[in-house]
C-alpha positions in Angstrom: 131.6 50.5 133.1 135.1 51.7 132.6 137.3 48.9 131.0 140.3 49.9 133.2 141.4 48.7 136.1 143.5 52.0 137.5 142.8 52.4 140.9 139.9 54.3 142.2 141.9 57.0 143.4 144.1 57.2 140.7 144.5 60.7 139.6 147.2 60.5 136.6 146.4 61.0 133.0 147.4 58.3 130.9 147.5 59.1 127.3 146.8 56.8 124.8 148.9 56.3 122.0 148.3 57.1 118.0 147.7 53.3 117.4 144.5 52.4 115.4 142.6 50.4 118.2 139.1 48.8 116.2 137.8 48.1 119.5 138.3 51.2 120.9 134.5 51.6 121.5 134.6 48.8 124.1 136.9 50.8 126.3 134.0 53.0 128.2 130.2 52.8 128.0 130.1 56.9 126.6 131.9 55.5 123.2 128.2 54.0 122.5 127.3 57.6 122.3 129.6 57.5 118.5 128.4 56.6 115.5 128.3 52.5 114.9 130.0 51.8 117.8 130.7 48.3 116.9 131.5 48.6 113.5 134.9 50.2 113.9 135.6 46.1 115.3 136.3 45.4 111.7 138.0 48.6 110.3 141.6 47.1 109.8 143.6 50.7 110.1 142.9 54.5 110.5 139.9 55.8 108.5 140.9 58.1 106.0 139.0 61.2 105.4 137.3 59.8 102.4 135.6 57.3 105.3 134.6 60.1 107.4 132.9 62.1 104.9 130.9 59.5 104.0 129.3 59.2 107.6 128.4 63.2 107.4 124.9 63.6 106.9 123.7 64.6 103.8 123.1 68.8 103.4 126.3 69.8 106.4 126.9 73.1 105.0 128.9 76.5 106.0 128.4 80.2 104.0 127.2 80.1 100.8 126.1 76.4 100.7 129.1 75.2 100.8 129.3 71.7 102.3 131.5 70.8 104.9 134.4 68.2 104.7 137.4 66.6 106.0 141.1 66.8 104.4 144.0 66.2 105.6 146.0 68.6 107.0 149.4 67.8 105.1 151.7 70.7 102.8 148.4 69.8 100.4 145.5 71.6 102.7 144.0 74.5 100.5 144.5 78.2 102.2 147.0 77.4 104.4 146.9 81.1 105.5 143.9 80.7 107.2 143.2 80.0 110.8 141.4 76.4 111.5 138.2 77.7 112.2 137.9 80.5 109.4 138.9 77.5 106.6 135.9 75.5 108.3 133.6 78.8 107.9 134.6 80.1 104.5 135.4 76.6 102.9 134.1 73.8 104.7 137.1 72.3 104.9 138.1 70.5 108.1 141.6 70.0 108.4 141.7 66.7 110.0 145.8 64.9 110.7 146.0 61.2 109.6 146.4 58.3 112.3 145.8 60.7 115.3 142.5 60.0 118.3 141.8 63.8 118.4 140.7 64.6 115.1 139.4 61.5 114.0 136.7 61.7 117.4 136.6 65.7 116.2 135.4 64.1 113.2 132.9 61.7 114.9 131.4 64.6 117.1 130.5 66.9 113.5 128.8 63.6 112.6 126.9 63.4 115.7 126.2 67.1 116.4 126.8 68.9 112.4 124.4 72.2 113.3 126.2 72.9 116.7 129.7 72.5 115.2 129.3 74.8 112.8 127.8 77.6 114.4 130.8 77.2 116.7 132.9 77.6 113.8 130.7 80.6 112.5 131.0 82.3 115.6 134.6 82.0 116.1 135.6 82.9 111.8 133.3 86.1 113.3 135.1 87.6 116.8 138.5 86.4 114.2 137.1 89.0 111.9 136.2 91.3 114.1 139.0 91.5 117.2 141.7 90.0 115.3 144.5 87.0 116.9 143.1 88.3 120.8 140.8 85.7 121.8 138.0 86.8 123.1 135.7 85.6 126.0 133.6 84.2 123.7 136.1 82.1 121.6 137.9 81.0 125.0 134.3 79.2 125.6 133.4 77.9 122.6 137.0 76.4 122.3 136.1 74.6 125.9 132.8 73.7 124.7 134.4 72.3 121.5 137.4 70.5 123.0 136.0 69.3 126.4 132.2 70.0 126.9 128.8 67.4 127.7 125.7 68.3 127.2 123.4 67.4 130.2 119.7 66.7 129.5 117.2 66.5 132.0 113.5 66.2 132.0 113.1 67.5 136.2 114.5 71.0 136.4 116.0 70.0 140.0 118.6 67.6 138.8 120.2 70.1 136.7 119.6 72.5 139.8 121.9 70.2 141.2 124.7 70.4 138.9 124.5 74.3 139.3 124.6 73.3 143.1 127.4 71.4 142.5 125.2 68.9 144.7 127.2 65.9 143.4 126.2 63.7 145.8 121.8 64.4 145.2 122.8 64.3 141.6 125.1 61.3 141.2 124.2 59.3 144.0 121.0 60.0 145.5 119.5 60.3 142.5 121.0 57.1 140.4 118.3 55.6 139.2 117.5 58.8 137.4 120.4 58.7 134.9 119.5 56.9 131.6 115.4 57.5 132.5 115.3 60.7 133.6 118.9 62.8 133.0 121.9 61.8 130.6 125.0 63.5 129.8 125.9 63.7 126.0 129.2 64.3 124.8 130.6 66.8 122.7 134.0 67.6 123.6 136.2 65.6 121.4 139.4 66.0 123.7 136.9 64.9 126.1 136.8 61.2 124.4 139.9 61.5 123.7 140.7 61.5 127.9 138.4 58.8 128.2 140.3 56.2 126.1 142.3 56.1 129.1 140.3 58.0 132.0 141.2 58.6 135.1 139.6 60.1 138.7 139.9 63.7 137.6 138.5 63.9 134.4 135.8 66.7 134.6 134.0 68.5 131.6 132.6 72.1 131.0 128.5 71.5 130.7 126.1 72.8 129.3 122.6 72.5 130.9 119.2 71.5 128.9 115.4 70.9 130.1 113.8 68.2 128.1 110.6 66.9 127.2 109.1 64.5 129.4 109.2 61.8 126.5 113.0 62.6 125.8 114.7 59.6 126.9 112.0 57.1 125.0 113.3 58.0 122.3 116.2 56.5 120.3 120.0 57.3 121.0 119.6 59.2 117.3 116.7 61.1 117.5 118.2 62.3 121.1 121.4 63.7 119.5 119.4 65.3 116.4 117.1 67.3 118.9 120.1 68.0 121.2 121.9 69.4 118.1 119.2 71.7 116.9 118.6 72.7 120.7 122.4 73.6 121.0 122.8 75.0 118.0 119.9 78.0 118.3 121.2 78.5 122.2 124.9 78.9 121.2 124.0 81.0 118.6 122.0 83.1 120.4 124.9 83.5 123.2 124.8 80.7 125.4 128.3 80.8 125.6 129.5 83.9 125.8 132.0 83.3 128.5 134.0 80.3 130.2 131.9 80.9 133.3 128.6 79.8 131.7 129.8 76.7 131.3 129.2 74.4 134.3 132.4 71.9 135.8 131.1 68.6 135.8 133.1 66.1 137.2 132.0 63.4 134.5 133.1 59.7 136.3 130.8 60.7 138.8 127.4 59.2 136.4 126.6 55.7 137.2 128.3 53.4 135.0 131.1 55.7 133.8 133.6 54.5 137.0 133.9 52.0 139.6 131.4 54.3 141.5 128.4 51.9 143.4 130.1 52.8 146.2 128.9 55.9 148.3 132.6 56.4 149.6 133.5 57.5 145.9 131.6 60.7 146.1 133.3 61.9 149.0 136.8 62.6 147.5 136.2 66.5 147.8 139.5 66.8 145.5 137.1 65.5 143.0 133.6 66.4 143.8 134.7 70.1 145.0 132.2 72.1 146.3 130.6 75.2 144.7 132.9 78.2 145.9 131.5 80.9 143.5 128.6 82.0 141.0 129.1 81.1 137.3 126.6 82.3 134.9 125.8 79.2 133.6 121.5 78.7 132.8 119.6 76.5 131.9 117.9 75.7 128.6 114.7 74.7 127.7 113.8 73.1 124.8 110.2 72.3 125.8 
């Protein structure tokens, strides 16, 4: 449950400063999602790049073998010609700013989910080489998938038909004792976590959609995220997100536990839970 006490209607972003917090990961229950969660309780100040590339796993590579890592982006970063993305693709480098929420949870989620990120970067260094500066359908997606996207995993096809539905009230509240056993939502977007160090009624994320194995959610938190990652990293590679529209709005405090939401009169602020007013081409995935 959300640490904050803004009302329940609130609907006002509150930003939180650039101040290393070490207990950040007590602020909402989705920062258990992050790698040791409670060991950040006795890092003293920011962790420098050096810290983070240390919790990449071993053999995170881009073109060529070459392995993927953080530096800061200062007057030192190496090609500074380059856009973000194609330094990521051609160089592994990860221009990450010192002291700042963004890019040290961007750094967390390449932990988390190493494949997926880098395709994302491989596909964007590739429309940049082929279209130029226009950004592309494509790139506008993968950006939203990047920045502010959850990955929702669900072992009966019929709660995910309900996010398509934009059935909010089957999905979130009918259906409650589902979430955690039967259906999770996984983070990705690291401007995503970054809203929920201070979330508010509002908040909603770009989704993308995955059938699971009935014996998904006995396993570990880890092995969840590794099999999410290879499962998202073949579908987005293959064109899952070819456009904004198939990713799926997702209206995230809605999930039992992430809001002051045991109450059925939550679910029916339409501003919020909006109804479904057209098609998107948003599918689901299988990775059964």
């Amino acid at each position: 449950m959300c640490g904050y006490r803004i009302p329940v209607f609130a609907a006002t972003a509150i930003t939180m400063p650039d101040i290393w917090n070490p207990a950040f990961a007590t602020l909402h229950s989705c920062f258990r999602q992050l790698p040791d969660p409670d060991g950040w309780q006795a890092q003293a100040s920011w962790p420098d790049c050096g810290h983070l590339n240390r919790l990449l796993p071993q053999g995170v590579c881009m073109q060529a073998g070459i392995p993927v890592r953080f530096l800061p982006q200062d007057e030192h970063i190496p090609h500074p010609e380059l856009y973000y993305e194609e330094r990521i693709y051609q160089h592994g480098i990860v221009s990450t700013r010192d002291a700042n929420w963004h890019d040290f949870l961007n750094a967390l989620i390449w932990v988390l989910f190493p494949q997926t990120k880098a395709v994302i970067s491989t596909l964007h260094a590739a429309d940049l080489q082929q279209h130029g500066k226009p950004r592309t359908p494509q790139r506008d997606a993968l950006t939203l998938f990047d920045e502010n996207g959850v990955i929702i995993a669900a072992t009966r096809h019929e709660l995910l038909q309900y996010a398509l539905d934009f059935d909010w009230q089957r999905l979130f509240w009918q259906e409650r004792a589902a979430w955690g056993k039967e259906v999770g939502c996984f983070i990705f977007g690291h401007a995503l976590l970054d809203k929920m160090l201070t979330p508010y009624v509002g908040v909603t994320a770009h989704a993308l959609l995955v059938e699971v194995a009935d014996g998904f959610f006995g396993l570990t938190l880890a092995q969840q995220q590794a099999q999410l990652d290879q499962v998202m990293a073949s579908a987005v590679r293959d064109g899952c997100l070819e456009s904004p529209l198939h990713l799926n709005p997702l209206p995230v405090l809605g999930i039992p536990g992430w809001w002051q939401n045991a109450d059925a009169a939550f679910y029916q602020q339409d501003t919020y839970f909006r109804a479904k007013t057209r098609e998107r081409k948003t599918r689901i995935i299988r990775s059964l």
